[in-house]
VOBA-1610 file (N, C-alpha, C; in pm, whole numbers, padded with zeros to 5 digits, always signed):
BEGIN
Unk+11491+04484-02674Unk+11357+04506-02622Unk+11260+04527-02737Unk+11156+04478-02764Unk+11039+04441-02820Unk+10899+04497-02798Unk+10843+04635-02815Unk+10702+04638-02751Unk+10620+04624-02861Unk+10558+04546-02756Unk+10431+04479-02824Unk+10311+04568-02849Unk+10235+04575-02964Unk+10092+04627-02975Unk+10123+04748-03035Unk+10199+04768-03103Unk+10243+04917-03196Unk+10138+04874-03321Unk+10146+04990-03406Unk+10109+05030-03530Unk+10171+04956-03643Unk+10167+04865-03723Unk+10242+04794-03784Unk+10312+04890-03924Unk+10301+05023-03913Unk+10402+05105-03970Unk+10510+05101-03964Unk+10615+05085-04044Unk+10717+05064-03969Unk+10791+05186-03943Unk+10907+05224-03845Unk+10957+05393-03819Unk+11012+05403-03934Unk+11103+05375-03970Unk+11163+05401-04103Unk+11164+05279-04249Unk+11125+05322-04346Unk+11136+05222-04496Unk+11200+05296-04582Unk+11328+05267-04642Unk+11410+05255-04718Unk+11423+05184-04834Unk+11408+05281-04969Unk+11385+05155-05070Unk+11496+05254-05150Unk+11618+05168-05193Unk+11742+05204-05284Unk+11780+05329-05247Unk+11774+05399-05108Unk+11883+05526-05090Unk+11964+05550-05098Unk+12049+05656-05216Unk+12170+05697-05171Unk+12163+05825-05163Unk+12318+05860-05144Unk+12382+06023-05165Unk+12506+06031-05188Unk+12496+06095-05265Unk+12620+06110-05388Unk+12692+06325-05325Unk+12797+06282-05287Unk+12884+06413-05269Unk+12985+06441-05390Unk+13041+06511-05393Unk+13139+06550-05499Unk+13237+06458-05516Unk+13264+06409-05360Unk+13412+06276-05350Unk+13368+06170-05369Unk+13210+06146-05400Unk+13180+06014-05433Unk+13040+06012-05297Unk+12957+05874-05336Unk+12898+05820-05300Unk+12933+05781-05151Unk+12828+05845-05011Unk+12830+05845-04875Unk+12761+05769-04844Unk+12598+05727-04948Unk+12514+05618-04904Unk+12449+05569-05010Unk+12469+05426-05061Unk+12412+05402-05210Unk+12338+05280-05188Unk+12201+05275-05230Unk+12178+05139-05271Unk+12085+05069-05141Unk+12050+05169-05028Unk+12020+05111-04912Unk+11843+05096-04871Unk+11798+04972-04878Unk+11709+04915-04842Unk+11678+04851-04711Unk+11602+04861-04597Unk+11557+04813-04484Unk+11454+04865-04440Unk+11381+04807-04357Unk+11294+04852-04252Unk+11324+04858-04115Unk+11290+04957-04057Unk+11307+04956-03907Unk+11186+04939-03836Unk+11125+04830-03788Unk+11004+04834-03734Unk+10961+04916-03622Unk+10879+04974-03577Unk+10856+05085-03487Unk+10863+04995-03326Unk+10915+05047-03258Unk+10916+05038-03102Unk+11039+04941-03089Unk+11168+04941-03185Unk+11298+04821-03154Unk+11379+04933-03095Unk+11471+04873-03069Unk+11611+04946-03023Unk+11676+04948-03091Unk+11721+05006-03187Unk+11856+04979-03304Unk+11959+05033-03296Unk+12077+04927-03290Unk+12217+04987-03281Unk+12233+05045-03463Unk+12279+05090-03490Unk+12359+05146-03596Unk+12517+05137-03602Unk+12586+05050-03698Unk+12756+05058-03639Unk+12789+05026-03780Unk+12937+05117-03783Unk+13028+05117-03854Unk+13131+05163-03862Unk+13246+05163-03951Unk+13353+05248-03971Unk+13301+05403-03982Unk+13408+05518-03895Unk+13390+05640-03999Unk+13360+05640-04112Unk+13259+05680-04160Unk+13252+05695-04312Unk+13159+05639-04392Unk+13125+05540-04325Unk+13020+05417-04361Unk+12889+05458-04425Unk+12864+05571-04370Unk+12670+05658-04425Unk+12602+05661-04280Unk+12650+05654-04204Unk+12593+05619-04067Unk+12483+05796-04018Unk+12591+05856-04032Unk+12516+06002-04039Unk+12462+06074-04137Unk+12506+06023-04245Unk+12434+06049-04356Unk+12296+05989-04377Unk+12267+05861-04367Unk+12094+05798-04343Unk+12078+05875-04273Unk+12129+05898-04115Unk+12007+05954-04027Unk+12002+06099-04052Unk+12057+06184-04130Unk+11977+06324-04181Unk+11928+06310-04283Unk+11930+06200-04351Unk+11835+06251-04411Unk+11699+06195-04380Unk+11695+06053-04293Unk+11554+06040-04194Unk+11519+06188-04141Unk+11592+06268-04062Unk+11566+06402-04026Unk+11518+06466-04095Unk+11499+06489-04218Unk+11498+06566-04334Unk+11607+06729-04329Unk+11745+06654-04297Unk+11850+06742-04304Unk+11889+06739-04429Unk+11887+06624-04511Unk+11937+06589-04631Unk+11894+06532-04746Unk+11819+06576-04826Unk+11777+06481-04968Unk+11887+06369-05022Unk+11791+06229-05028Unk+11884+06127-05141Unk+11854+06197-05226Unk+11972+06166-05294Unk+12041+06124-05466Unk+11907+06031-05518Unk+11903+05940-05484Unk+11831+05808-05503Unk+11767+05780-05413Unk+11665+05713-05467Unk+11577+05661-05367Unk+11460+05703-05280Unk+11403+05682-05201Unk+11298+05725-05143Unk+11331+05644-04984Unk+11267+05706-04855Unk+11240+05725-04726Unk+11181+05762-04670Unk+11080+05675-04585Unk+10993+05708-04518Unk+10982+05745-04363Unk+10951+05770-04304Unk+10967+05767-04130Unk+10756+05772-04160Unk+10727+05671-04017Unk+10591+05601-04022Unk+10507+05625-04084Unk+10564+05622-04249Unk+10509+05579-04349Unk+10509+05732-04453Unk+10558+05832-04392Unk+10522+05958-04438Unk+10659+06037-04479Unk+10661+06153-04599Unk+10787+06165-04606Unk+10847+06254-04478Unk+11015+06279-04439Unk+11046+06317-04327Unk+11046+06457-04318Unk+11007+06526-04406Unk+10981+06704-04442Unk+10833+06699-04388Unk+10758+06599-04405Unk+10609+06657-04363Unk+10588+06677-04183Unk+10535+06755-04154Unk+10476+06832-04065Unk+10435+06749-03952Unk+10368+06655-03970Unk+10358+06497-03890Unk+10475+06422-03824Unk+10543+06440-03991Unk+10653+06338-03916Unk+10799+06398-03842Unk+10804+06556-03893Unk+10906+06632-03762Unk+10852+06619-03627Unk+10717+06630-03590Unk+10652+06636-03492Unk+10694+06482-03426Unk+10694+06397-03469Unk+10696+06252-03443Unk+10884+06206-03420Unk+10945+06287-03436Unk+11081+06271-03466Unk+11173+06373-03377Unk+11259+06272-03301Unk+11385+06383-03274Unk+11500+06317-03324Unk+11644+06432-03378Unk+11746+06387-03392Unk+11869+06444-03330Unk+11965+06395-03234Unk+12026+06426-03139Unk+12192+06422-03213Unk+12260+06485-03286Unk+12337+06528-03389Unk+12523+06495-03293Unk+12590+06468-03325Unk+12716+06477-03274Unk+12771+06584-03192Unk+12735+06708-03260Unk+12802+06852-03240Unk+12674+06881-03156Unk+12578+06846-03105Unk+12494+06866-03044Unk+12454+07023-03045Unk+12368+07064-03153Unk+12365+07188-03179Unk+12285+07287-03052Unk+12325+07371-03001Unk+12221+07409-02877Unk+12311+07606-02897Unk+12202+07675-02846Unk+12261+07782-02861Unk+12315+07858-02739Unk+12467+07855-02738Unk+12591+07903-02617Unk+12524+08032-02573Unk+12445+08064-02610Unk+12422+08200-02518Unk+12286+08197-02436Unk+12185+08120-02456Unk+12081+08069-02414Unk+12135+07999-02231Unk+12050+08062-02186Unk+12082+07948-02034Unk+12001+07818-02054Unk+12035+07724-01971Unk+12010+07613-01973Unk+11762+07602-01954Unk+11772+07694-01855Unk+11608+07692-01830Unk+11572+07784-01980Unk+11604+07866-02051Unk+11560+07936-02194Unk+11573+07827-02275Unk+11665+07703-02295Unk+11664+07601-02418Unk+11531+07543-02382Unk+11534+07520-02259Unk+11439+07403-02232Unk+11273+07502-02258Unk+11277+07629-02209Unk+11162+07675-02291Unk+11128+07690-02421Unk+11249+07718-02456Unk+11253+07719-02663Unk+11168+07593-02694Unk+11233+07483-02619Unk+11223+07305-02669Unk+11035+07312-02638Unk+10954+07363-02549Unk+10852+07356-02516Unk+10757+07428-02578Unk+10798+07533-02619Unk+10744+07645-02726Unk+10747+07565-02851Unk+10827+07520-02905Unk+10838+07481-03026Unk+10767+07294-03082Unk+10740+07265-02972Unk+10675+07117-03005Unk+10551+07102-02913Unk+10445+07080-02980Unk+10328+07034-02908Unk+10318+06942-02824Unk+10405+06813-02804Unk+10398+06715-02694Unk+10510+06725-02603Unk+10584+06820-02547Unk+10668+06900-02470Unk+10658+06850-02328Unk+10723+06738-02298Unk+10737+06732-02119Unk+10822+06779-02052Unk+10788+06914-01977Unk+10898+06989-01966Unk+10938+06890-01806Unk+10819+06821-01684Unk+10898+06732-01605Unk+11051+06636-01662Unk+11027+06584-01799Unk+11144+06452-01815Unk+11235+06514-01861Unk+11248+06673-01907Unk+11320+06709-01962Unk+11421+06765-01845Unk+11310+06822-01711Unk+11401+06877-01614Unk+11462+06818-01511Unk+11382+06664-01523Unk+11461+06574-01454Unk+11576+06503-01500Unk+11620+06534-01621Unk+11759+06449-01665Unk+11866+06604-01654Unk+11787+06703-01665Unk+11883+06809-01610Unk+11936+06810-01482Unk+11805+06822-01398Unk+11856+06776-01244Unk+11945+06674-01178Unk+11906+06589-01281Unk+11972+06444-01198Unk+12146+06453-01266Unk+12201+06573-01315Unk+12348+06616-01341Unk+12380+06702-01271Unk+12272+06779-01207Unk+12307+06896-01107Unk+12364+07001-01190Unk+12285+07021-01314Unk+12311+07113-01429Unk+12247+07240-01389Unk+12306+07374-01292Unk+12215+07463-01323Unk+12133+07555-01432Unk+12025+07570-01367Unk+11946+07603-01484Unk+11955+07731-01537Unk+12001+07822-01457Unk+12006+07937-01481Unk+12192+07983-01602Unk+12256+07869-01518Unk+12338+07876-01638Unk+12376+07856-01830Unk+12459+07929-01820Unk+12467+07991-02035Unk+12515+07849-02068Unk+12454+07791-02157Unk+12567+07663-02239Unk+12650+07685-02267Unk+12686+07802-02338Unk+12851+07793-02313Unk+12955+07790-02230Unk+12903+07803-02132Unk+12968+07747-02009Unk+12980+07621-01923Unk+12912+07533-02003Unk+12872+07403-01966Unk+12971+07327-02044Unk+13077+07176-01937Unk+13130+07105-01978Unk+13070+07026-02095Unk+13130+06978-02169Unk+13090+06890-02264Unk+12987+06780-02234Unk+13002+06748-02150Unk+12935+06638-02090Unk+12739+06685-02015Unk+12804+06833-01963Unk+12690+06875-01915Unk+12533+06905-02014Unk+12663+06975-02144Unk+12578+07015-02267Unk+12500+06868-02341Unk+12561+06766-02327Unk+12508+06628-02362Unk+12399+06618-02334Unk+12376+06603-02181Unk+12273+06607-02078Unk+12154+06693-02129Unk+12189+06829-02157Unk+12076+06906-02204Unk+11974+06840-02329Unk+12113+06893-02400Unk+12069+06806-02553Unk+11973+06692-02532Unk+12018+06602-02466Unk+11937+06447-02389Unk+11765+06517-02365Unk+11809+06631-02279Unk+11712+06685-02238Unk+11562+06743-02346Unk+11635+06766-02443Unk+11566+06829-02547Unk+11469+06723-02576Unk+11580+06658-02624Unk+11509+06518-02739Unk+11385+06422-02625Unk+11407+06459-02518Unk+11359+06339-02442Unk+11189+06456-02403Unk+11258+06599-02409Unk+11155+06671-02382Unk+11055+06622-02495Unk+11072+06624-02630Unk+10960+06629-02717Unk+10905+06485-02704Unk+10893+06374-02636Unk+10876+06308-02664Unk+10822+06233-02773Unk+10919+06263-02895Unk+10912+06174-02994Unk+10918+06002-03021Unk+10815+05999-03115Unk+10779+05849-03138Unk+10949+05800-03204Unk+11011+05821-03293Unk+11137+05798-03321Unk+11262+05877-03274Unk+11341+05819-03195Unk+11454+05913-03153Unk+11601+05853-03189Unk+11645+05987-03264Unk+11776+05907-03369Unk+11885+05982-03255Unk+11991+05920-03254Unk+12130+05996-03177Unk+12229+05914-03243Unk+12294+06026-03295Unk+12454+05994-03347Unk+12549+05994-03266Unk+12631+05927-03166Unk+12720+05892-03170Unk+12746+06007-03003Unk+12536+05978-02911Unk+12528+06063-02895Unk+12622+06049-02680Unk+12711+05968-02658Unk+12751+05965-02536Unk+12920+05942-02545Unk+12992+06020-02648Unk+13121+06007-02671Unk+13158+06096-02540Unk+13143+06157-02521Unk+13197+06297-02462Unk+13181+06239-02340Unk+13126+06112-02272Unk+13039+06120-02109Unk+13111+06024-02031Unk+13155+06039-01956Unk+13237+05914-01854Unk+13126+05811-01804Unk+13200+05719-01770Unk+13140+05507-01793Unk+12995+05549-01697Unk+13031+05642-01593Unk+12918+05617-01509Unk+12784+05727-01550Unk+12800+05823-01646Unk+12714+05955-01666Unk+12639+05851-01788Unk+12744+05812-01852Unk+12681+05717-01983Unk+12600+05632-01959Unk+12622+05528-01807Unk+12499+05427-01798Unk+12388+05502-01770Unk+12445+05590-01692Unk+12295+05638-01618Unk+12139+05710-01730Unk+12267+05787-01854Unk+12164+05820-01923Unk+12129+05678-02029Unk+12222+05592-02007Unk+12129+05469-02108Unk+12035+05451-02054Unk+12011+05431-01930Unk+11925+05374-01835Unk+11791+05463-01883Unk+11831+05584-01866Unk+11677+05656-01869Unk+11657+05652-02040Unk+11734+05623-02125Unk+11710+05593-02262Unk+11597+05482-02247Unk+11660+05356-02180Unk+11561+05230-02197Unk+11467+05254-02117Unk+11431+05333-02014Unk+11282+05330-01934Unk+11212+05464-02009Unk+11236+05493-02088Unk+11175+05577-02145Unk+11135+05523-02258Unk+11168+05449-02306Unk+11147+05350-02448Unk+11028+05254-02433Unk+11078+05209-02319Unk+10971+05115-02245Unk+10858+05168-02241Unk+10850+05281-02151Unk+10753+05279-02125Unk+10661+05385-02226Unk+10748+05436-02294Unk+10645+05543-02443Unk+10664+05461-02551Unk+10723+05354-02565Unk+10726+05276-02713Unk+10779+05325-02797Unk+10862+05430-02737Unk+10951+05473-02852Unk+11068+05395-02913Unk+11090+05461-03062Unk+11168+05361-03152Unk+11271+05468-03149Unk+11402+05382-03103Unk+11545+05467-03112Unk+11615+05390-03212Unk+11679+05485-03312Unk+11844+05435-03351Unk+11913+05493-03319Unk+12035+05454-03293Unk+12130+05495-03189Unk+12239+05453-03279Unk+12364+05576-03330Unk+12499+05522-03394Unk+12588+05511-03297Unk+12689+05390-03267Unk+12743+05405-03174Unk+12888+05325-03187Unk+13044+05342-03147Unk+13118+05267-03161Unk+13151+05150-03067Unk+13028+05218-02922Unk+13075+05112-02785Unk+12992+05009-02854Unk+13059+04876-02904Unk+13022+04769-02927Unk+12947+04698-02804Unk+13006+04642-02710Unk+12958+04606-02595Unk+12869+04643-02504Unk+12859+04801-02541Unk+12728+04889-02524Unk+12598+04838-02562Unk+12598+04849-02715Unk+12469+04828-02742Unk+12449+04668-02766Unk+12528+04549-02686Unk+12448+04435-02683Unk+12336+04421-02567Unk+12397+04548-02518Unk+12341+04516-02359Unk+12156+04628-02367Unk+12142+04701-02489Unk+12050+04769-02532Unk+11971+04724-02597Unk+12026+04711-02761Unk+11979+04665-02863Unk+11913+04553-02903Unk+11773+04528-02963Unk+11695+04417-03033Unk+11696+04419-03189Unk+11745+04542-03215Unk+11784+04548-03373Unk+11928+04599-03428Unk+11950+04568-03541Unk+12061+04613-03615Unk+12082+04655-03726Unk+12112+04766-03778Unk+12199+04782-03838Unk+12372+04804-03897Unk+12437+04767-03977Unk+12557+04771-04007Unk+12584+04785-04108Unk+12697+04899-04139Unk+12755+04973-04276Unk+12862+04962-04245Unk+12882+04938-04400Unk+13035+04975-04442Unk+13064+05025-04625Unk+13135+05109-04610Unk+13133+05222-04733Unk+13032+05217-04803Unk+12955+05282-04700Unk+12805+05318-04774Unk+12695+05238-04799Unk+12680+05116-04783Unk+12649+04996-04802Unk+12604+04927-04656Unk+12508+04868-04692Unk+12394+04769-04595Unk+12494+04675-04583Unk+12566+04584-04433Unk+12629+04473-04434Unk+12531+04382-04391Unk+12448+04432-04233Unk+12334+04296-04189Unk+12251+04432-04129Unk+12120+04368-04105Unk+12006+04440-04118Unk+11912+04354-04027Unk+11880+04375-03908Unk+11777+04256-03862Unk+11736+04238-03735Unk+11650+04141-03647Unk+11629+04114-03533Unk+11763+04070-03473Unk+11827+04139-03374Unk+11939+04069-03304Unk+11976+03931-03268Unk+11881+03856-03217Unk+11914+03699-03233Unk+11858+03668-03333Unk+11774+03675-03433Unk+11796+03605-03561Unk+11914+03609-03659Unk+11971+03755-03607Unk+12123+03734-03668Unk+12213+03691-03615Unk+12214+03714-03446Unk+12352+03563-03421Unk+12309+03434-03456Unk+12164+03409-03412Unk+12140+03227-03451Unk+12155+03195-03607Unk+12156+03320-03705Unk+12217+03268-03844Unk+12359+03209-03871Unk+12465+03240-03734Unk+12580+03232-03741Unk+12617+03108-03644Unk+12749+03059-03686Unk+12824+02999-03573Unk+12965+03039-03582Unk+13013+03038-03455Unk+13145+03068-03457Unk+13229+02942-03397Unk+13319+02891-03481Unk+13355+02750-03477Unk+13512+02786-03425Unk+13531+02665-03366Unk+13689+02654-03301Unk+13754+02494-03337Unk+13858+02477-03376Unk+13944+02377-03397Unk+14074+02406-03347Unk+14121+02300-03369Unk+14281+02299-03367Unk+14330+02219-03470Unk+14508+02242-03488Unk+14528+02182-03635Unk+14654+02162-03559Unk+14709+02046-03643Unk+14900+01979-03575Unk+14956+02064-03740Unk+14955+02076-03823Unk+15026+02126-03914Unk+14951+02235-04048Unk+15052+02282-04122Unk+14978+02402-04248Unk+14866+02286-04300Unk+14924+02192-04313Unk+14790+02061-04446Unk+14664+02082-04338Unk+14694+02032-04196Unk+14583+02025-04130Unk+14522+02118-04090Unk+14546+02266-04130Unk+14497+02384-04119Unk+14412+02391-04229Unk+14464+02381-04361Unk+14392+02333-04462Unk+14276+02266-04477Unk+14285+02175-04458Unk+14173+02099-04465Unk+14050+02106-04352Unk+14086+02178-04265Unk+13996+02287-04209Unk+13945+02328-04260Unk+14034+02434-04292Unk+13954+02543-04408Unk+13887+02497-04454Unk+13911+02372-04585Unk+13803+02333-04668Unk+13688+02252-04656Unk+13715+02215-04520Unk+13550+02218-04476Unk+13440+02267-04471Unk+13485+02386-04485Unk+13342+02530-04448Unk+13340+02557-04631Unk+13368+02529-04729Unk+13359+02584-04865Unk+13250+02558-04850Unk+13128+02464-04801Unk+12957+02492-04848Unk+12905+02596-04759Unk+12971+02663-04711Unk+12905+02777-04624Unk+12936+02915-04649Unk+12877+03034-04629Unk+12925+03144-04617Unk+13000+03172-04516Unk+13167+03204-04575Unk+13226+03211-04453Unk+13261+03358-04420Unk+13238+03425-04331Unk+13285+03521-04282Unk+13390+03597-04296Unk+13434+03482-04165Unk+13581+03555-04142Unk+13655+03429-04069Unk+13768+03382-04103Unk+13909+03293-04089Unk+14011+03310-04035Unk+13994+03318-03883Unk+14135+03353-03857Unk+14268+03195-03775Unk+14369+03230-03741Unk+14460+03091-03687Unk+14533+03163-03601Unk+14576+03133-03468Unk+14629+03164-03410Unk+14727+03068-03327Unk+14808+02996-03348Unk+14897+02931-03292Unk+14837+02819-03386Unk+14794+02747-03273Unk+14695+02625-03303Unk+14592+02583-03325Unk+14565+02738-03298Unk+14397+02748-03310Unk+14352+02811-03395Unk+14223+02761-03483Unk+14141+02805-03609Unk+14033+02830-03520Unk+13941+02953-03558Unk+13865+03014-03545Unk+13784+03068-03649Unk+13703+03035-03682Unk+13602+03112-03821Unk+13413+03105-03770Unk+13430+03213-03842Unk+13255+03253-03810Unk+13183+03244-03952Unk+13061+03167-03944Unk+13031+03104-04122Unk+12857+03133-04074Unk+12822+03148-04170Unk+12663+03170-04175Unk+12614+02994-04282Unk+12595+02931-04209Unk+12597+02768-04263Unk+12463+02721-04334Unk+12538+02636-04387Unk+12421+02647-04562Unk+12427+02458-04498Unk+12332+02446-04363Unk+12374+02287-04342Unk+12419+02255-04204Unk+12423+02139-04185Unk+12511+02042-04037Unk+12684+02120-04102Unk+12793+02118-04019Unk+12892+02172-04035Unk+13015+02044-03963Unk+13043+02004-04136Unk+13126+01872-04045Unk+13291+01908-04017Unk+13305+01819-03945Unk+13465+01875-03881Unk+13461+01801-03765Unk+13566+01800-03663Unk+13571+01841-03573Unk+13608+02004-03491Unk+13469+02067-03495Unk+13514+02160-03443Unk+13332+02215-03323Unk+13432+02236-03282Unk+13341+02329-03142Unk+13255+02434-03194Unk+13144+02428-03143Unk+13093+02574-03243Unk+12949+02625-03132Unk+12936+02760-03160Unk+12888+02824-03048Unk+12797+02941-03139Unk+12694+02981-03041Unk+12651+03095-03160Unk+12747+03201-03053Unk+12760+03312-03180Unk+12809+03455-03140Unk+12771+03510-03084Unk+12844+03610-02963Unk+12801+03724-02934Unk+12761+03823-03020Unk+12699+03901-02974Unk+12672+04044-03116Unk+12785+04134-03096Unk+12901+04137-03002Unk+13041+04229-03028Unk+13114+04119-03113Unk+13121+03970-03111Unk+13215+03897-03176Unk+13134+03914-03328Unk+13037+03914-03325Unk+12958+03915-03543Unk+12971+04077-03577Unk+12971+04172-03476Unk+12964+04351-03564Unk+13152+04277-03611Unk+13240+04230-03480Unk+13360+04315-03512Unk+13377+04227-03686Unk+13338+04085-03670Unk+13377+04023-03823Unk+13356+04070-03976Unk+13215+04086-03900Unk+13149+04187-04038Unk+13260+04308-04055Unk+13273+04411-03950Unk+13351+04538-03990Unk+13504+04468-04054Unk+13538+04365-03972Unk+13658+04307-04065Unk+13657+04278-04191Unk+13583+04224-04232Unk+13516+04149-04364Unk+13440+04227-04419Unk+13445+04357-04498Unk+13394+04446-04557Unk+13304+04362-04667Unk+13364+04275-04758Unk+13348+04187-04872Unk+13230+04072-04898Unk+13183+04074-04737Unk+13094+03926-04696Unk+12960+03951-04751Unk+12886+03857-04853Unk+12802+03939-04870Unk+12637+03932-04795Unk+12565+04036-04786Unk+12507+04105-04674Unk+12402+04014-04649Unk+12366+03996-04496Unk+12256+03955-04502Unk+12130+04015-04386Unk+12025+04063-04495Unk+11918+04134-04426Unk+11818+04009-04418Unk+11751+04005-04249Unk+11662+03939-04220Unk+11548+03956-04318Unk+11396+03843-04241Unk+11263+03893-04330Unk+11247+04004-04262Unk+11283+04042-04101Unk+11227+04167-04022Unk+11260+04315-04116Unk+11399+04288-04179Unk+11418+04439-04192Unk+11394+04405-04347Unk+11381+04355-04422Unk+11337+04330-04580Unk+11223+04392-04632Unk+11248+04497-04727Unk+11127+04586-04782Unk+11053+04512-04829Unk+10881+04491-04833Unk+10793+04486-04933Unk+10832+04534-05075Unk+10846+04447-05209Unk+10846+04469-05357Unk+11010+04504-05369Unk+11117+04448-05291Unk+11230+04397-05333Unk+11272+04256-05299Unk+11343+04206-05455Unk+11354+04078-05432Unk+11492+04049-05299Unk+11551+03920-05250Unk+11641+03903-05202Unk+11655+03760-05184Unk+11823+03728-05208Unk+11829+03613-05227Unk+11827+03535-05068Unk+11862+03408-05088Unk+11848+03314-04968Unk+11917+03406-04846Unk+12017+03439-04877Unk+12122+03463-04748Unk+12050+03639-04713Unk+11963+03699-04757Unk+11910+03812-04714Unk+11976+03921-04853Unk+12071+03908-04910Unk+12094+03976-04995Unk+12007+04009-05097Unk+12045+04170-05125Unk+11885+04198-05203Unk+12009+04169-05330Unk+11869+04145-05441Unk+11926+04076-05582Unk+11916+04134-05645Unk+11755+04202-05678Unk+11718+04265-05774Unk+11591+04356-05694Unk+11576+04500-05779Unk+11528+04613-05732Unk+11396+04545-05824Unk+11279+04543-05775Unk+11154+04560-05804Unk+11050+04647-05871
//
């Protein structure tokens, strides 16, 4: 989803971020834009920087390197907490507080405070209000949390990884009010998430990490239509071969064979000769290749490509500016 007529700020700009821990480097080197009012999936392996970018968009966390913006301003200033919610894994909320005291805290504490949307995603769980969070199932406390973030209605709303805990049917329902709430306030979400199949059915943007590192970066169909995912068949190892070496003018992905069947996903530098079948990708068949193919190298659209860094043809940045 796409809204039209925003601020051409973009929510977040990223120019060479990292963060460096004692065991090494969590996020190095990371450049993109997130244009304001997309949907962005966020996906990767454990470990990838996935929660690490988004605190420190929060201003939970200083880079090592680099600089970050959220709509255009740094994420410590006063503007841009106001403009920002971040909805954390451990979903921080305080167990002794009843459920109607969070939701006043949440209203007290932010100037654009809808305490209606906040009490209608409570209601619609049949969460009483008068009850302590710590007494609230995992799932219930989700809901709140939901509740918070949705109370401030913030222009950017980040959630990590924020519907693990929620069964198939609690989960659509709050996607649902994720996307009519997006819709209709223009708010810009990133969302980290492992349900692949989830966020095709959400998402107009992407991001993807792996150990720390930018893999693709971009408008969702400009990154499957960069791809094809090709099918053949082969009678023997030679004729498997020479498969293969068909795709050497292309960036190839990922190569796999299964009986008789060759399968590879190539980002094509050209017409793609062969006989082979070829289809563009789903966005669960290109995250899972990429996460397979740690090695492939990255390609960020013009959408998510900083102003005053270079990048080569395939979106890969080359050289820092």
């Amino acid at each position: 989803m796409h809204i039209e007529g925003l601020a051409q700020e973009p929510a977040i700009e990223a120019h060479g971020v990292g963060r460096k821990y004692r065991r090494g480097w969590a996020l190095r080197d990371c450049s993109f834009r997130l244009p304001a009012g997309r949907i962005c999936g966020l996906v990767g392996p454990n470990g990838a920087g996935k929660t690490t970018l988004m605190a420190i968009a929060a201003n939970l966390l200083q880079p090592t390197d680099g600089t970050l913006k959220v709509f255009g301003a740094p994420p410590g200033s006063v503007k841009t907490r106001r403009r920002t919610a971040f909805l954390a894994q451990e979903k921080p909320l305080f167990r002794r507080f009843t459920v109607a005291e969070t939701l006043r805290m949440g209203r007290e504490l932010n100037p654009g405070w809808d305490q209606r949307a906040a009490e209608n995603i409570v209601h619609a769980g049949n969460v009483p209000l008068d009850a302590k969070i710590g007494t609230l199932s995992g799932g219930q406390r989700t809901r709140v949390a939901f509740a918070v973030a949705f109370g401030k209605r913030p222009d950017l709303l980040m959630l990590d990884e924020p519907m693990s805990d929620l069964d198939p049917l609690v989960r659509h329902e709050l996607m649902t009010t994720l996307m009519a709430e997006a819709a209709q306030h223009g708010t810009t979400v990133l969302m980290s998430s492992h349900m692949l199949s989830e966020l095709e059915n959400v998402c107009d943007f992407l991001l993807v990490m792996s150990t720390g590192g930018l893999r693709l970066a971009g408008d969702v169909d400009e990154l499957r239509s960069a791809h094809l995912l090709l099918h053949g068949s082969r009678s023997d190892e030679a004729n498997a071969e020479s498969l293969a070496a068909e795709l050497t003018t292309h960036t190839l992905v990922e190569h796999r064979t299964s009986g008789r069947q060759v399968t590879a996903l190539v980002r094509p530098n050209g017409p793609v000769a062969g006989q082979w079948q070829a289809e563009i990708p789903n966005l669960e068949e290109l995250l899972l290749s990429y996460l397979r193919c740690p090695d492939v190298p990255p390609l960020v659209t013009s959408q998510a490509q900083v102003p005053g860094q270079t990048y080569g043809s395939n979106g890969a940045r080359t050289v820092a500016a």
